[in-house]
C-alpha positions as a printed Julia matrix, in Angstrom:
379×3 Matrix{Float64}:
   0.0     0.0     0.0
   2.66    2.37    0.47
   3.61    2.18   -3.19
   0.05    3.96   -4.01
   0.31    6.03   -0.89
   4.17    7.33   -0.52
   5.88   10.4     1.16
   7.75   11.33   -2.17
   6.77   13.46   -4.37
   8.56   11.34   -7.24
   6.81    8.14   -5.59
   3.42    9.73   -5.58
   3.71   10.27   -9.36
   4.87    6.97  -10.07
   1.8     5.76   -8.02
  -0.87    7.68   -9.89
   0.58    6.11  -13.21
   0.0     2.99  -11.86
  -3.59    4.02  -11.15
  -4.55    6.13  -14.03
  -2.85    2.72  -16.19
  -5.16    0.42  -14.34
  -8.24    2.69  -15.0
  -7.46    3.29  -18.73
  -7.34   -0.63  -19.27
 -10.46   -1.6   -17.23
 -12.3     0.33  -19.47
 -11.92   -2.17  -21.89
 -11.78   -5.34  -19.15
 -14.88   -4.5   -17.47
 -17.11   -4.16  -20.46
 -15.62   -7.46  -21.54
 -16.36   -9.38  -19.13
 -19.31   -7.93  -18.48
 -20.38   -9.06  -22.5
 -19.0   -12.42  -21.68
 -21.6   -12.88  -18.78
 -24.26  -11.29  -20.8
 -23.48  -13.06  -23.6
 -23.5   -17.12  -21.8
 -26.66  -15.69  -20.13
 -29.08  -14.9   -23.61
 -27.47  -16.87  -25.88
 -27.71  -20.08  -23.76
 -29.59  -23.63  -24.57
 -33.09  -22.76  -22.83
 -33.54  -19.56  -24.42
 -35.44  -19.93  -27.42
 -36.36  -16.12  -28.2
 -32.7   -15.46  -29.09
 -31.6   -15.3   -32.66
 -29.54  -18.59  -34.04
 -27.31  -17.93  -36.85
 -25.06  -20.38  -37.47
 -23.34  -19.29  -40.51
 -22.67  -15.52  -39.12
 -18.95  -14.37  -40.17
 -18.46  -10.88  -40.62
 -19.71   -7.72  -39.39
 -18.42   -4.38  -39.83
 -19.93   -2.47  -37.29
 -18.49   -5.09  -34.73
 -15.23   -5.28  -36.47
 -14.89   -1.26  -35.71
 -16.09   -1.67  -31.96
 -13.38   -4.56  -31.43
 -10.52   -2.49  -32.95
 -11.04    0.89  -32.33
 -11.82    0.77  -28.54
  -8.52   -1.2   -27.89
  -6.61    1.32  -30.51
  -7.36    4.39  -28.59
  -6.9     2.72  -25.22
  -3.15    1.76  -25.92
  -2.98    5.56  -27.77
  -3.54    7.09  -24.69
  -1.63    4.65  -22.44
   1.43    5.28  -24.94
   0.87    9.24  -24.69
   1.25    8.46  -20.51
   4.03    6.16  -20.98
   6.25    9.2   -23.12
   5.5    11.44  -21.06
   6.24    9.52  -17.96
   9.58    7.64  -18.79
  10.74   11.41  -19.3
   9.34   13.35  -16.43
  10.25   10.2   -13.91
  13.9     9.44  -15.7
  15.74    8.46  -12.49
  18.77   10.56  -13.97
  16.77   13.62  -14.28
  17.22   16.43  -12.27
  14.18   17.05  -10.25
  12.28   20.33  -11.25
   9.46   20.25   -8.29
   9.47   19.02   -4.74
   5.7    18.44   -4.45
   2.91   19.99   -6.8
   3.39   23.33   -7.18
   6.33   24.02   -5.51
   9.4    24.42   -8.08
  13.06   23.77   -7.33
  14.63   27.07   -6.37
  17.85   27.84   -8.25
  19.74   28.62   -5.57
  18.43   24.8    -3.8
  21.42   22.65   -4.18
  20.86   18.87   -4.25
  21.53   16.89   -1.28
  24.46   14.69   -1.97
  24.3    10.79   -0.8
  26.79    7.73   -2.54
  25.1     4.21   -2.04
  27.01    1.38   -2.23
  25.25   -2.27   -1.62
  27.32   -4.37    0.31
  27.01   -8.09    1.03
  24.36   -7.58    3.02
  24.13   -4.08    4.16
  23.79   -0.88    2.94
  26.5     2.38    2.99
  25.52    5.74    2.52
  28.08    8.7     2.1
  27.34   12.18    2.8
  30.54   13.97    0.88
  29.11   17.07    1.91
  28.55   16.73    5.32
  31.69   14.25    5.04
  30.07   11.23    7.21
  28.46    7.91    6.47
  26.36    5.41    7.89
  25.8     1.9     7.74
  21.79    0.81    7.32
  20.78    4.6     8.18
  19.54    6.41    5.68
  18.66   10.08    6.84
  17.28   12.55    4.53
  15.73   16.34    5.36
  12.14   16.86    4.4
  11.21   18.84    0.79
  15.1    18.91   -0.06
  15.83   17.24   -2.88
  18.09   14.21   -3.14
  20.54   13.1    -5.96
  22.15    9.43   -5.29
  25.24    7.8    -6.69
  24.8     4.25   -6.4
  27.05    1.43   -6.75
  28.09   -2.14   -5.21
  30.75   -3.85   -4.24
  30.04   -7.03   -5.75
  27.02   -8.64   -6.65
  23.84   -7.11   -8.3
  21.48   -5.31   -6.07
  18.65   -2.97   -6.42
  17.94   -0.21   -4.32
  14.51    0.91   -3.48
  12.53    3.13   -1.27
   8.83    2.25   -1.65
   7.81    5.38    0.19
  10.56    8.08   -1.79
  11.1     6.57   -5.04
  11.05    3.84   -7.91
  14.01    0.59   -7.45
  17.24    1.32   -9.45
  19.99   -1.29   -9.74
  23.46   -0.79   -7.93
  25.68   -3.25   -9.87
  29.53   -3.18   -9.32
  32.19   -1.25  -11.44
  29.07    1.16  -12.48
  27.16    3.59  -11.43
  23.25    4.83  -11.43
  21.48    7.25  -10.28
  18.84    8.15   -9.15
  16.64   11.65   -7.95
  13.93   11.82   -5.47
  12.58   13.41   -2.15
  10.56   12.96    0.93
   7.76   15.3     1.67
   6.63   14.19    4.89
   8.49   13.39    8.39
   8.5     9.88    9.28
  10.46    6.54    9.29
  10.28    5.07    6.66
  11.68    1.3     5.17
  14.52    0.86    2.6
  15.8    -2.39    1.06
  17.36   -4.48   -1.74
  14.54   -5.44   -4.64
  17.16   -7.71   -6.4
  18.08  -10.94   -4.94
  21.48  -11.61   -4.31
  22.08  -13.75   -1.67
  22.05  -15.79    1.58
  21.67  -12.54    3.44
  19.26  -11.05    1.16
  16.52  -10.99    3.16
  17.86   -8.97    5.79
  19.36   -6.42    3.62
  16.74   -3.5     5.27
  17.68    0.11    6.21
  15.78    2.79    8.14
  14.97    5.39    6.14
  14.65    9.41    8.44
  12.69   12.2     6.59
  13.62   15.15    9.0
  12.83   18.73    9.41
  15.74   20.15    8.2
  16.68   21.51   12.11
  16.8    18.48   13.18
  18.59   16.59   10.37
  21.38   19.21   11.3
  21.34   17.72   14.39
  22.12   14.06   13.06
  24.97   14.95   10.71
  26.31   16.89   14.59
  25.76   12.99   16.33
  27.2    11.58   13.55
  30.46   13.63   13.34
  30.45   13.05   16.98
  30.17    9.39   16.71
  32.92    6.85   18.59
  33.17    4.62   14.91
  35.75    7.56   13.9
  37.24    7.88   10.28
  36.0     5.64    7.18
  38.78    4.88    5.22
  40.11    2.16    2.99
  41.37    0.04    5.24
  38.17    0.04    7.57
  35.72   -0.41    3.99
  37.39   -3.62    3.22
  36.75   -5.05    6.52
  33.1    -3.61    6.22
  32.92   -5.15    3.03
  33.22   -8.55    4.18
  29.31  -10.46    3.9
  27.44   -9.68    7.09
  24.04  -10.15    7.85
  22.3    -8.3    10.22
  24.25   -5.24   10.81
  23.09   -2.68   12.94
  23.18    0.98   11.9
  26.43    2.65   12.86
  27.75    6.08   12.03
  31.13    7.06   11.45
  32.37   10.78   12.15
  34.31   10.77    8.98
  35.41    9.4     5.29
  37.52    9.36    2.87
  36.41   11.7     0.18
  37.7     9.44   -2.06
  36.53    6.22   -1.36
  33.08    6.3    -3.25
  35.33    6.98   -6.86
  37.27    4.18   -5.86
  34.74    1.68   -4.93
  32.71    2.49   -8.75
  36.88    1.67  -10.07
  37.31   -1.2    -8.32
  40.56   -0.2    -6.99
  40.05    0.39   -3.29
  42.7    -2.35   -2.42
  46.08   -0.68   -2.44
  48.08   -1.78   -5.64
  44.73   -2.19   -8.05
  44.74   -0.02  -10.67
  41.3     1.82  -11.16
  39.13    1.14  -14.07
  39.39    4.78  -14.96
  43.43    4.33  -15.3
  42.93    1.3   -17.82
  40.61    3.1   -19.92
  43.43    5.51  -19.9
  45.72    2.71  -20.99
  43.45    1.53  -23.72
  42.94    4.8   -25.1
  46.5     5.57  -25.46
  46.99    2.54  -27.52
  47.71   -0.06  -24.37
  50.94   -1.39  -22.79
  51.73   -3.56  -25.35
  53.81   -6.97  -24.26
  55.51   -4.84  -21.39
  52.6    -4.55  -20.18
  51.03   -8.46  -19.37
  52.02   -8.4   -15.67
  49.45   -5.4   -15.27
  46.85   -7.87  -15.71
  47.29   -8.8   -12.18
  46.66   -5.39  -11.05
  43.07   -4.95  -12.93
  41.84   -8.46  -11.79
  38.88   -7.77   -9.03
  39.67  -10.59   -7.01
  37.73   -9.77   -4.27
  38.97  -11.65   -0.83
  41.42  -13.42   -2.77
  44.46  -11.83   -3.77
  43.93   -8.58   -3.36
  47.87   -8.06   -4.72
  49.41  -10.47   -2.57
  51.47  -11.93   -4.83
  55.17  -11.73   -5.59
  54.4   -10.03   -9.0
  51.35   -8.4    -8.08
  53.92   -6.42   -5.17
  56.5    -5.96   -8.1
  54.26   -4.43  -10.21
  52.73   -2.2    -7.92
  55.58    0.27   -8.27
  54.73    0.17  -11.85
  51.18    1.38  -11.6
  51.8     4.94  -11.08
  53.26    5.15  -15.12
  49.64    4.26  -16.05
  47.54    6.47  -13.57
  47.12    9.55  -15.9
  43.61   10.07  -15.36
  43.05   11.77  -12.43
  39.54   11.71  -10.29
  37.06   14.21   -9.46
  40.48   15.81   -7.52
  43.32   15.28   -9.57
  44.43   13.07   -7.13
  45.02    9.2    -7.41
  42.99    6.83   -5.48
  46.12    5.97   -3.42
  46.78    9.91   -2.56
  49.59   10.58   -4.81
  49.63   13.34   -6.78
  49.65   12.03  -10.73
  52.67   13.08  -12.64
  52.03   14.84  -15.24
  55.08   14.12  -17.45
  54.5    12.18  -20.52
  54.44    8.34  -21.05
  57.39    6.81  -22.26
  59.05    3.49  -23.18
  57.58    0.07  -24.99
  56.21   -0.18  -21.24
  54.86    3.45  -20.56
  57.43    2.94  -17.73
  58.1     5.87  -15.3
  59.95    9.05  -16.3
  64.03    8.18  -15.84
  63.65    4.36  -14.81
  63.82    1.23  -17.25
  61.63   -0.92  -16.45
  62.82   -5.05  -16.15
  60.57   -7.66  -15.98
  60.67  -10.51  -13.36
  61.88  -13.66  -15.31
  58.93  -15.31  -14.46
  56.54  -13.07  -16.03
  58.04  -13.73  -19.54
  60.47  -16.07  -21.64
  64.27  -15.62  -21.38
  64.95  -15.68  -24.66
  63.17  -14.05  -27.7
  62.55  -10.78  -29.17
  60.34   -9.82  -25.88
  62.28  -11.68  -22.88
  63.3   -10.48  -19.54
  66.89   -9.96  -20.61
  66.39   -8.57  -24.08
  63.64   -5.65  -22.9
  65.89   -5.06  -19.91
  68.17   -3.57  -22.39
  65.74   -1.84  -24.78
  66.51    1.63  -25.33
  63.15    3.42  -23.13
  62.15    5.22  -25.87
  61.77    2.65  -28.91
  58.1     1.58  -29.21
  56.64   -2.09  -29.2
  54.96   -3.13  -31.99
């Protein structure tokens, strides 16, 4: 019920299309079923006053009632469904807060990351620079853009009472606009199985006057879980069921960019930074042992290998697509020089790989690219 009866403006809308939808196509069910009944009723064995004509086939008047009442029916629900799919675009900006009542332009969004874990939920504030675990606190009328992402499987997040579901799926991100006009508590959770957990994957949802949702960012810069960083996500990470909500006084401003890349482990290079790569024409042969370093291996690796540490202090050649900051996902600053050697190896080194990673002999071994002049190209 509280899909036709939300708290959200966007939700509300959504709702009436499901009503106005259902009441367009009973007005072709009801008189159909109401024909069927009458129909069985005069035309059955025991009535002898109603006409018999066997070899009836064809009959225009009929043939315009049976077409034409459909045909405008699925006109008009197409007409709603335009219209609709671009007013309600999860990716569009919102341009009311409740009927009648436009988005100010001086109104700026508030500002929460999503990312599903296995099985809980984390929401980052980068303006208020906090985040939560299962809370989800939002202040009344204001509206709402999310960035949503996971950390491994497919979920879908959805807020019966704010907003339609949108899928959080790993290495991408969605989003998705909406707002609460109401004060409450409200219920969030994952539409999207994926999991042994699944069922308990539930967050509380706070609409609150906007006084007192200043007053829960203040408890929850104040709160004893201290900073969210890298090292503390990838413990949080780890499948849980039934967490309780917990907010922490602080993040990393980063972390959300590196969770969409995939790279929060230290010596992963970011999706971003490969794209980078590919664009610029790849590594070539000198550059097979990064492989290691774009793998998600989840709880498995994570760059614990001999080659995967080797490499590591190759990864910086290849970062030169900075963030949202112009910062790396590790915190150092990108150099900005340009990319050089059959490897793209760093400015003033020559790079050597491990004689493990490749032949000994041959055009492309260990010793014969150790002495490869840096600038000569592979083919």
């Amino acid at each position: 019920m509280v899909v036709l009866d939300p708290a959200g403006d966007v939700a509300r809308q959504q709702g009436n299309l499901i009503v106005i939808s259902t009441l367009l196509m009973l007005t072709i069910i009801i008189p159909v079923m109401a024909l069927t009944i009458l129909f069985a009723w005069r035309y059955r064995a025991a009535n002898k006053e109603a006409t018999y004509r066997p070899d009836w086939d064809h009959s225009t008047q009929l043939e315009l009632v049976i077409w034409a009442a459909p045909l405008l029916i699925i006109i008009c629900l197409g007409a709603l469904t335009w219209v609709a799919t671009h007013l309600l675009d999860p990716y569009r900006p919102l341009a009311r807060t409740a009927p009648g009542q436009a988005v100010a332009a001086d109104v700026t969004p508030l500002e929460v990351n999503v990312v599903a874990l296995d099985w809980k939920w984390l929401f980052i504030y980068p303006q208020q620079g906090i985040a939560t675990v299962n809370e989800l606190a939002v202040p009344v009328d204001r509206p709402i853009r999310f960035r949503i992402s996971a950390s491994s499987v497919m979920n879908s997040f959805y807020v019966p009472a704010m907003a339609g579901q949108i899928y959080a799926m790993p290495g991408m991100e969605t989003k998705l606009h909406a707002v609460l006009n109401q004060p409450g508590n409200f219920t969030g959770f994952s539409s999207n199985y994926s999991g042994a957990g699944f069922s308990n994957m539930r967050f509380a949802v706070k609409s609150l006057p906007a006084g007192e949702f200043d007053q829960w960012v203040a408890r929850a810069k104040a709160s004893p879980e201290g900073m969210l960083d890298r090292q503390t996500y990838l413990q949080l990470e780890r499948p849980s069921e039934k967490e309780p909500a917990r907010l922490f006084a602080a993040v990393d401003p980063e972390l959300f960019d590196a969770v969409v890349n995939l790279c929060v482990e230290p010596g992963k290079m970011c999706m971003h930074d490969m794209m980078s790569v590919d664009a610029a024409g790849g590594g070539g042969i000198a550059g097979i042992h990064n492989v290691q370093q774009v793998t998600y291996d989840k709880f498995a690796a994570r760059g614990s290998t001999e080659i995967a540490r080797w490499s590591m202090r190759q990864v910086g050649a290849f970062c030169a697509t900075p963030m949202n900051t112009g910062i790396r996902p590790d915190g150092v600053p990108t150099d900005p020089a340009p990319l050089t050697g059959a490897g793209l190896s760093l400015p003033g080194s020559t790079p050597v790989l491990p004689r493990t990673a490749l032949n000994d002999t041959g055009p492309y071994s260990a010793r014969s690219y150790s002495t490869r002049p840096a600038a000569t190209p592979v083919s």
